[in-house]
C-alpha positions as CSV (number, residue, x, y, z in Angstrom):
1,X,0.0,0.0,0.0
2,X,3.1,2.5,0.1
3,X,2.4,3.4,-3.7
4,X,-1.2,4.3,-2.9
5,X,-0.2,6.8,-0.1
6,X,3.0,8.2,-2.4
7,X,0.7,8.6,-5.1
8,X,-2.2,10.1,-2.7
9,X,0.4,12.5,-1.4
10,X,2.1,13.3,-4.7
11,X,-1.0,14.3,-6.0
12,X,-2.0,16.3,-3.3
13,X,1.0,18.2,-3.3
14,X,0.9,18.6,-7.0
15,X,-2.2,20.6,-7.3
16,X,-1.1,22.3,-3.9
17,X,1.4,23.9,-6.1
18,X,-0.8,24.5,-9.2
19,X,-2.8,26.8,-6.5
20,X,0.4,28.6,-6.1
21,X,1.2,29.3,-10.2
22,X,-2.2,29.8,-11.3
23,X,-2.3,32.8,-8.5
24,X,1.1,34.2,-9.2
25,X,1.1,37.0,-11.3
26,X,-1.7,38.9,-9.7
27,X,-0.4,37.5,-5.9
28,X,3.4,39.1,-6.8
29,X,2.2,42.9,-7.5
30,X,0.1,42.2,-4.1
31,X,2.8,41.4,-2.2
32,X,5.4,44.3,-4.2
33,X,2.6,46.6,-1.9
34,X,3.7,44.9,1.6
35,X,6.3,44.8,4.2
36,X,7.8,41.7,4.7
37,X,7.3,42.3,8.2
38,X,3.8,42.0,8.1
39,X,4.0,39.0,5.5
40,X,6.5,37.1,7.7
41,X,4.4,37.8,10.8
42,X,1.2,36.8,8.7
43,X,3.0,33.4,7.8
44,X,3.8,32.3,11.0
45,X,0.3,33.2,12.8
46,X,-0.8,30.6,9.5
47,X,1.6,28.1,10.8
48,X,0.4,28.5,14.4
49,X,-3.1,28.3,13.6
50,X,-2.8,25.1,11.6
51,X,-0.5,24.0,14.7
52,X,-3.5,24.7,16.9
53,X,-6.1,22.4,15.1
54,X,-3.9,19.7,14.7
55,X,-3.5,19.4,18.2
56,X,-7.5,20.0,18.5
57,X,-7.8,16.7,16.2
58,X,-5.1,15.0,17.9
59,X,-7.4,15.5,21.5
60,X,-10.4,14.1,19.5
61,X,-8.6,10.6,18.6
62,X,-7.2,10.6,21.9
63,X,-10.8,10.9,23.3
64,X,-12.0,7.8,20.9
65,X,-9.2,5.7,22.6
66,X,-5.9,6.6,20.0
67,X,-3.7,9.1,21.3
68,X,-0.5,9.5,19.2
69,X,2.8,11.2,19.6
70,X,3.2,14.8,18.6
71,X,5.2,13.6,15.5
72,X,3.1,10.7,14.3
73,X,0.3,13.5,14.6
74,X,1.8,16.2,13.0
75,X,2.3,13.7,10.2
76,X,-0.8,12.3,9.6
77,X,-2.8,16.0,9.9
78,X,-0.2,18.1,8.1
79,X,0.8,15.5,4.9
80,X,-3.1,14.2,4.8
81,X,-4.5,18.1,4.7
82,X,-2.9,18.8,1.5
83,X,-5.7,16.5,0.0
84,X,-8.2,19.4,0.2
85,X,-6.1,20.9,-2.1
86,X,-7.4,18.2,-5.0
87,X,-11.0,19.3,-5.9
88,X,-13.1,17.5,-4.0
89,X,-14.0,16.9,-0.1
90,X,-13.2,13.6,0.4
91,X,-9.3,13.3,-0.7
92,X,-8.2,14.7,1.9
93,X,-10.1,12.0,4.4
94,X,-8.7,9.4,2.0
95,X,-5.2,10.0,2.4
96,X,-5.5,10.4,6.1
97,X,-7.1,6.9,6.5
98,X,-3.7,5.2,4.6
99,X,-1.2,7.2,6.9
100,X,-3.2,6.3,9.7
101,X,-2.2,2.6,9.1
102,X,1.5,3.1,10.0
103,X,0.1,3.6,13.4
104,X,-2.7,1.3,13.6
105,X,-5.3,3.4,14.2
106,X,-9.0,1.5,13.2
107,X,-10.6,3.2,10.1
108,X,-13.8,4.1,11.7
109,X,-11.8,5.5,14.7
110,X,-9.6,7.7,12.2
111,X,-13.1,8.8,10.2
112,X,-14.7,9.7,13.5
113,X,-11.8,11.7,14.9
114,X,-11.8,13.6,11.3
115,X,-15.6,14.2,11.7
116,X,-15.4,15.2,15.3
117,X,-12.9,17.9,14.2
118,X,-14.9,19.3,10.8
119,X,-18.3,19.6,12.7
120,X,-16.6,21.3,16.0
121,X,-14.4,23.8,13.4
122,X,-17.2,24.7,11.5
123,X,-19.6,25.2,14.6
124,X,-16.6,27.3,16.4
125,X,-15.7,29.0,13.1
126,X,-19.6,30.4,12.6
127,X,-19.9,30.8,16.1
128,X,-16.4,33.1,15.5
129,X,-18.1,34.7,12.7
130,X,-21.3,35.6,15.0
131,X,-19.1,37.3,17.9
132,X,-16.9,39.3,16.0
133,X,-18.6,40.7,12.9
134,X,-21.7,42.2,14.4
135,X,-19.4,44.5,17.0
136,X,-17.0,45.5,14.1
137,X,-18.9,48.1,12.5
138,X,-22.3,49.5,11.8
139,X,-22.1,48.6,8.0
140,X,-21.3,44.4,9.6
141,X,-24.0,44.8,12.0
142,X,-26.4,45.1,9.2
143,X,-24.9,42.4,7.0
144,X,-24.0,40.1,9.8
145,X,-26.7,40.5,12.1
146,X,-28.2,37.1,11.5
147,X,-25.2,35.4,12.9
148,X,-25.1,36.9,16.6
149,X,-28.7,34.8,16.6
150,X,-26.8,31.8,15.6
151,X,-24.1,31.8,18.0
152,X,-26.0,30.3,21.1
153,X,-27.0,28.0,18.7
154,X,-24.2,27.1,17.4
155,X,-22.8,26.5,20.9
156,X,-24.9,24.1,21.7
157,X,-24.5,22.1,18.7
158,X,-20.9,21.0,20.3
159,X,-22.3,19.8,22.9
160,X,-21.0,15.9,22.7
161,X,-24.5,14.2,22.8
162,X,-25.8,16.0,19.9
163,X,-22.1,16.0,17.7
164,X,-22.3,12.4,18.5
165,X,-25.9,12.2,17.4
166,X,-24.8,14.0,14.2
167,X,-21.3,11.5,13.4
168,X,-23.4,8.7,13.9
169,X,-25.9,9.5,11.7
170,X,-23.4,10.1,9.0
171,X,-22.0,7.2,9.6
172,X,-25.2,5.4,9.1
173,X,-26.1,6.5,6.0
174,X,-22.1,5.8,5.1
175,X,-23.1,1.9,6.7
176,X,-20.3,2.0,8.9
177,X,-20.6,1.5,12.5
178,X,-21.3,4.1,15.2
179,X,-18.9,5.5,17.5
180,X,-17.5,3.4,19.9
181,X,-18.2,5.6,22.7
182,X,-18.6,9.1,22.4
183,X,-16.0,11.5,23.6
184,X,-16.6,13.5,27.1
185,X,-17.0,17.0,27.5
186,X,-13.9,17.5,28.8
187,X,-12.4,16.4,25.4
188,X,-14.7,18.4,23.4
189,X,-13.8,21.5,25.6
190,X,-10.1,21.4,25.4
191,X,-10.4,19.9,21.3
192,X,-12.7,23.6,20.8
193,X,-10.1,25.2,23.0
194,X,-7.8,24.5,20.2
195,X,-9.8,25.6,17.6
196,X,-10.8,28.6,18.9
197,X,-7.1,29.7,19.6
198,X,-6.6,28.4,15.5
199,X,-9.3,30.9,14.8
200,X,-7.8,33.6,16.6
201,X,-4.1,33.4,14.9
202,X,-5.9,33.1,11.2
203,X,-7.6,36.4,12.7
204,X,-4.4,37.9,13.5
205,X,-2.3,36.2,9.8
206,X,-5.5,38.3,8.1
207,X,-5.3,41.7,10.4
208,X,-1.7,41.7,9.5
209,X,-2.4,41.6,5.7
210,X,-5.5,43.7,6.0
211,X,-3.4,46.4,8.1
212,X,-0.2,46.3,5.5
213,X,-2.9,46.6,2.2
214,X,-4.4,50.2,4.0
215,X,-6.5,49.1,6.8
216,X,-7.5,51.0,9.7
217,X,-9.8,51.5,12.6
218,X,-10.3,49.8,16.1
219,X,-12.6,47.1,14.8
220,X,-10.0,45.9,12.2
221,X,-9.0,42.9,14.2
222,X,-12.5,41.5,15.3
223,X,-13.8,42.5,11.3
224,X,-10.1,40.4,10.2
225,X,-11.3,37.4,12.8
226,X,-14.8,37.1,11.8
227,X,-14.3,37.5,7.8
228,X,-11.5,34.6,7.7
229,X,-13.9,32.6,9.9
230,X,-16.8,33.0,7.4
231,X,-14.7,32.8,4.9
232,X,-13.1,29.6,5.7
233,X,-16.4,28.0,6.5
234,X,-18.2,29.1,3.8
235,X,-15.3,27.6,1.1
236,X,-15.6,24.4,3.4
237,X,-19.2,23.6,2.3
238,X,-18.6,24.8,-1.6
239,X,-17.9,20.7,-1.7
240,X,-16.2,21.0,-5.4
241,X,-13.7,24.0,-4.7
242,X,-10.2,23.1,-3.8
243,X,-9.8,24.2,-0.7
244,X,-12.7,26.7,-0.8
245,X,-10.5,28.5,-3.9
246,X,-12.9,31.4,-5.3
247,X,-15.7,31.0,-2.6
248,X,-13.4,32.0,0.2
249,X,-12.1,34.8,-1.6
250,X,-15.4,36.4,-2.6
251,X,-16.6,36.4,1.3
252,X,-13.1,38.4,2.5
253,X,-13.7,40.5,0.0
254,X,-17.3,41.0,0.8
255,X,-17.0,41.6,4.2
256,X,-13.7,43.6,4.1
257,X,-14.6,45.8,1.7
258,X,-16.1,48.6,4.5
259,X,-12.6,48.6,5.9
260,X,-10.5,49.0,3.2
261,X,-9.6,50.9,0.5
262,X,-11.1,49.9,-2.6
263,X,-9.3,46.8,-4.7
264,X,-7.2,46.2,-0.8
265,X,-9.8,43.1,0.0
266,X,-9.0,41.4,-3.1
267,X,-5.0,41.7,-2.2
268,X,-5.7,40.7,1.2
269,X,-7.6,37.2,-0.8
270,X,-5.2,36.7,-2.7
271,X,-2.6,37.0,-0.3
272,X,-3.8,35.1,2.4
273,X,-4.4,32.4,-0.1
274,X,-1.1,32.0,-1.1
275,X,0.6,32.2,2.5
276,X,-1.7,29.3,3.8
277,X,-0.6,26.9,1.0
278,X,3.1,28.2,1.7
279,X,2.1,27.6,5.4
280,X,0.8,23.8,4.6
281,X,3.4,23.2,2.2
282,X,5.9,24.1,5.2
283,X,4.0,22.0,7.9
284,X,4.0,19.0,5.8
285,X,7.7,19.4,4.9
286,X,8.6,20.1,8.7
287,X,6.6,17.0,9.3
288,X,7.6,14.0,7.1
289,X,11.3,15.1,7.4
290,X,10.6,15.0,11.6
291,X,9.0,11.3,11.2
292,X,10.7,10.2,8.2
293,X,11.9,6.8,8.3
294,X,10.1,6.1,11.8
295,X,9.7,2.2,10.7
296,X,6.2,1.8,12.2
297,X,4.9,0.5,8.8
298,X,1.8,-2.4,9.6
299,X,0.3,-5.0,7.7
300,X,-3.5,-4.6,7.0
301,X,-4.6,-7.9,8.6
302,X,-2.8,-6.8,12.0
303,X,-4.5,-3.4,11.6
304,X,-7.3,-4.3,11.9
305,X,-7.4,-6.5,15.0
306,X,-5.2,-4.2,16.9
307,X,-6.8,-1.4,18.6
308,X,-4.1,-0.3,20.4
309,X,-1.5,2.4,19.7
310,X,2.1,2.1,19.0
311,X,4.9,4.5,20.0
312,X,7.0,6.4,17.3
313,X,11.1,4.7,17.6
314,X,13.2,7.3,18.5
């Protein structure tokens, strides 16, 4: 099965950087306008808010009863996520269930842990969204007002009964077998934890480009948080767009466009778009050179009667 993950990732990272090239020209006169202070300081808070929901996943799979190393984590989230990069939803859930068999994790566990994380990141990210936006200005009030109705909502939607409610039905209509046992509060507090803190660094890697491309006024940060939240959730559920491309970049420039001068929200897109996919690029690097050559490769019929988790060899 090692060709089938090569080719999985290869792919993946091939039409990673086809989202770089087809973006250049227009992202290069954007960036000519910036400091590379704020595009260096914008990059990292990328990096640190991928960092934050890998580790909000990486709680999840240790709720369902497979916690992993740091490494084998960062691994299997960072090299697997450049799958949403190929059109489609589903490749990126694809590649993470072949990584996951170097470290024995069940397939249903690995699906559920992946579920767990997409329905409490999209719940947090709205819920983001319905803070922030309404307080940013009178013009968001009037746009956004909807969402401060949702947030309680949403809220309550991560509640573990009803997320659990909501995997298991999934996985119903998918004819695979429920959850094992759903996860505890506790797990889905500090998992959200995680995510939240994710959402706030994206707010702060947009802030930076929005302040650089002309940007001003106290409600810039909170406006920043709660457009790449919408944003980000909105491209999530455009199912056919790589990595939300084009639906995610009409919604920042939607909701930006009070703030800034015009033609800034479109450099901010574009932008943002193309430090994220350096960001991912650089996690996933950073993360098969860390557990390269770990040797915890397993054979399929051992996988699947072994529940329990190995440790990464030093």
């Amino acid at each position: 099965m090692g060709a089938v993950r090569a080719l999985l990732v290869l792919s993946a990272v091939a039409f990673c950087a086809y989202s770089l090239v087809s973006q250049w020209e227009e992202t290069t006169q954007a960036l000519a306008r910036m400091s590379w202070t704020a595009l260096v300081g914008a990059f990292l808070a990328g990096v640190g808010g991928l960092v934050a929901w890998m580790l909000g996943w990486r709680v999840f799979l240790a709720g369902l009863g497979s916690p992993l190393p740091l490494v084998a984590a960062s691994r299997l989230s960072f090299i697997s996520g450049l799958g949403k990069y190929v059109p489609g939803k589903v490749w990126a859930l694809v590649t993470q269930m072949e990584l996951g068999r170097r470290y024995r994790i069940p397939r249903i566990r690995n699906i559920s842990s992946s579920l767990l994380a997409i329905a409490s990141t999209t719940a947090s990210g709205l819920a983001v969204a319905a803070v922030t936006l309404p307080l940013t200005s009178p013009q968001a009030t009037a746009d956004f007002w909807w969402l401060f109705l949702l947030a309680p909502v949403l809220l309550a939607c991560l509640h573990p009964r009803i997320v659990t409610w909501g995997i298991d039905l999934l996985l119903k209509i998918a004819r695979r077998p429920p959850l094992e046992h759903p996860v505890s509060l506790g797990v889905t507090l500090r998992a959200v934890a995680w995510e939240v803190v994710g959402w706030a660094l994206f707010g702060l890697h947009t802030w930076l480009i929005a302040d650089a491309a002309g940007g001003d006024g106290h409600g810039l940060p909170l406006l920043a948080t709660g457009a790449y939240a919408l944003a980000f959730t909105t491209g999530f559920l455009v199912f056919i767009a790589p990595n939300g491309l084009g639906a995610r970049e009409a919604v920042i420039v939607l909701t930006l466009s009070p703030a800034l001068p015009p033609g800034a929200p479109l450099v901010v897109a574009l932008v943002s778009r193309v430090l994220l996919t350096l960001a991912d690029l650089a996690c996933a690097a950073l993360a098969f050179a860390a557990g390269h050559g770990d040797g915890n490769e397993v054979t399929p019929h051992r996988l699947e009667g072994d529940r329990q988790p190995i440790k990464e060899r030093s």
